[in-house]
N, C-alpha and C positions, 0 to 999 in steps of 0.2 A: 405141370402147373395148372390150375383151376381157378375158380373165386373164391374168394374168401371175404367173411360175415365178421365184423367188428365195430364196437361203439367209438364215439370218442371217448379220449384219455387209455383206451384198452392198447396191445400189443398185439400184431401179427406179421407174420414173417413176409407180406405183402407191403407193408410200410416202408422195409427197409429197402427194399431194393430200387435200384437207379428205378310203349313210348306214347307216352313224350315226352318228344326231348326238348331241352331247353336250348335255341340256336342263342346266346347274347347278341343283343342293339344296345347300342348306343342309349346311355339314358340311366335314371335308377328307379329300382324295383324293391318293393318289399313280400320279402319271403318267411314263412312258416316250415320248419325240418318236421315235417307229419310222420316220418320214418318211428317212432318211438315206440316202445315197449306195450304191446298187449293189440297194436293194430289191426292184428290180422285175426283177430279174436272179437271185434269192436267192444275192447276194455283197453282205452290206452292209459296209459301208466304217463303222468307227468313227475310223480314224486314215486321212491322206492318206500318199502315200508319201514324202512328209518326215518319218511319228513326227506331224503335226501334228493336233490332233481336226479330225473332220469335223463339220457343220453339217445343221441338218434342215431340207427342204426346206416352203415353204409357199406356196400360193395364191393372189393376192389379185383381188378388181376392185371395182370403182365399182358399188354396187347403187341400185335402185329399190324403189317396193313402191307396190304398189296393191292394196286389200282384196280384187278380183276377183281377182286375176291371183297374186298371193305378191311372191316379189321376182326379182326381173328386170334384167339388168345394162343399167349407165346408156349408150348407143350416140350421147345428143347431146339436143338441143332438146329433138325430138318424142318423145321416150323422159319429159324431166323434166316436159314442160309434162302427159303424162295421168297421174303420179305428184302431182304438185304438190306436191313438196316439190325440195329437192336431194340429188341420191345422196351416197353416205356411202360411204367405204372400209370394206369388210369382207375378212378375213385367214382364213385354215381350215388347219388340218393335221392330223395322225392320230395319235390316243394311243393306247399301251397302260394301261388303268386297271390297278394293281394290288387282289386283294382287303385291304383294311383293314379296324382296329374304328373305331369313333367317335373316335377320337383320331388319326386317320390311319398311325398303325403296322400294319406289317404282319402281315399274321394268316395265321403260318406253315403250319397247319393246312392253311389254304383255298389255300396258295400252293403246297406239297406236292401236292393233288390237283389241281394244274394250272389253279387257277381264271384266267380272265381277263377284260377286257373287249377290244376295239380299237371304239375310237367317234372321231369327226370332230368338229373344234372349231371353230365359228365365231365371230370373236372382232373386235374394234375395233383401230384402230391404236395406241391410247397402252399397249393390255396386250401389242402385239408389241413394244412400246420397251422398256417393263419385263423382257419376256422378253429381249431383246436386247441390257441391260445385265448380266442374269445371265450369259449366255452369254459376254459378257468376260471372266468370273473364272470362272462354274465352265459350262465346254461341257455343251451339254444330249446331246452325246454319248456324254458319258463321267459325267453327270448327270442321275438322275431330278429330278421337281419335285414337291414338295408345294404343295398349291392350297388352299385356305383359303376357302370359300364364306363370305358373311356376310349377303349379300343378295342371293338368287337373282333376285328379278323387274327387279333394275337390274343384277343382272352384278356386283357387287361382293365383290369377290376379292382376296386376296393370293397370293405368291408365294414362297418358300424353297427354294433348294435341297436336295439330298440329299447323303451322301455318296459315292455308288453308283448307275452305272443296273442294275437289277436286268436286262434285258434283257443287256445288255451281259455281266453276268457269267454268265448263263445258256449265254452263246454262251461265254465265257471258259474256261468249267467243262465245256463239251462236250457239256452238257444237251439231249436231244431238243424240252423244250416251247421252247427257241431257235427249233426249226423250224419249229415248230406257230404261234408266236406271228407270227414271219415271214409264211408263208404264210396266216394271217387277216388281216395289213392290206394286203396287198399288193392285195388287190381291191378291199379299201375305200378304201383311198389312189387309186388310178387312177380312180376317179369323185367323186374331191373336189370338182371344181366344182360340179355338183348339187347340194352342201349347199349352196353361198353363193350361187347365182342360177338363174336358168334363161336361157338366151344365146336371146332373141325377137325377131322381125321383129315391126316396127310393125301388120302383119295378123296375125299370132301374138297376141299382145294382144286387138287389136279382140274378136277372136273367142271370147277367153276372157271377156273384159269384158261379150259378149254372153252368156256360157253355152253356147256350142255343143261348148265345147271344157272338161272335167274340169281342174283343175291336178293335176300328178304328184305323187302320196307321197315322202316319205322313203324311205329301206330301212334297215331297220333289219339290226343281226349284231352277232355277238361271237365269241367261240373259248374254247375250251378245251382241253386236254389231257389225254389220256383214262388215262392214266395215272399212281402216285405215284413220286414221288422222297423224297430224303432232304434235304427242305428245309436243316436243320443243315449238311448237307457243304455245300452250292452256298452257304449264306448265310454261312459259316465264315469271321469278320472282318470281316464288312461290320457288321452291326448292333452 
């Protein structure tokens, strides 16, 4: 087993089965899916050339985890039997967090001086279903999402859409931190797998399980935009 590269609404044989990163607090957040078609090109694709919205792309594989070692994608037998549990499908893709207050609205201010996050989400498969029933009605291309944290140590979260991807209309409106924002996930998207496993030979392992060998850090980033704008014009009718 490996990672596997799929949009929502697509099929992969990774669905069906039983950095930075984003830890969840407590709290809600509004997020932008930057993952979208033509990223890593700086030509992102919001609509196909049918007019149709485009879809953000996501990660997934079959992980492991052993307290030596972290987590480790699941490759068969001898991979589950030094785990001794069974791997779990785990999902990842790349936000843009926007600044908000405690109530998740945006806090025009912070948004103006170009604040941002882009962080990597690693996540279970029933909150890609939930994301993927949104995405029928309202495209997370052409839609931010508020995220509703309620209990950070088990992941317990809800979902609502927005009526606007704030990214989207930044590019819309001709806004430079479009660019700015682009060019910070685009490096952190391309090493997505990293968040959700580490891809080890059965002596990869061993030797970590001995201590010969460190486990790798996260890497953490973010972006921001060094300059203000006139929040009001770019936000004019969305809020």
């Amino acid at each position: 087993m490996g990672f596997a590269d799929f949009t929502l609404g697509s099929t992969s044989p990774i669905l069906s089965g039983g950095k930075v990163r984003w830890k969840p607090q407590k709290g809600k957040f509004r997020v932008t899916f930057v993952a979208l078609p033509g990223l890593e090109n700086n030509a992102v694709q919001f609509e196909n050339a049918n007019g149709e919205p485009t879809n953000p792309s996501f990660k997934g594989g079959r992980r492991l985890y052993h307290k030596d070692v972290g987590y480790f994608l699941d490759h068969g037998p001898e991979y589950q039997k030094i785990a001794g549990n069974p791997s779990k499908t785990s999902i990842a893709t790349t936000l843009i967090f926007w600044p908000t207050d405690a109530n998740g609205t945006l806090d025009k201010a912070r948004f103006a001086n170009g604040e941002f996050e882009i962080k990597t989400w690693v996540f279970s498969l029933d909150k890609y279903r939930q994301l993927e029933s949104i995405n029928n009605e309202f495209p997370l291309s052409q839609h931010d999402i508020s995220i509703t944290v309620t209990d950070p140590q088990f992941h317990k979260m809800t979902f609502a859409p927005c009526k606007e991807s704030l990214f989207k209309t930044l590019n819309d409106k001709g806004s430079d931190m479009y660019k700015t924002c682009m060019e910070a996930a685009k490096p952190i998207h391309a090493n997505l797998q990293n968040d959700i496993a580490q891809d080890l030979t059965l002596d990869q392992i061993r030797e970590k399980m001995s201590g010969s060998v460190g486990s790798p850090t996260g890497k953490s980033g973010g972006g921001s935009f060094n300059s203000s704008f006139d929040a009001d014009e770019i936000l004019d009718g969305m809020l």
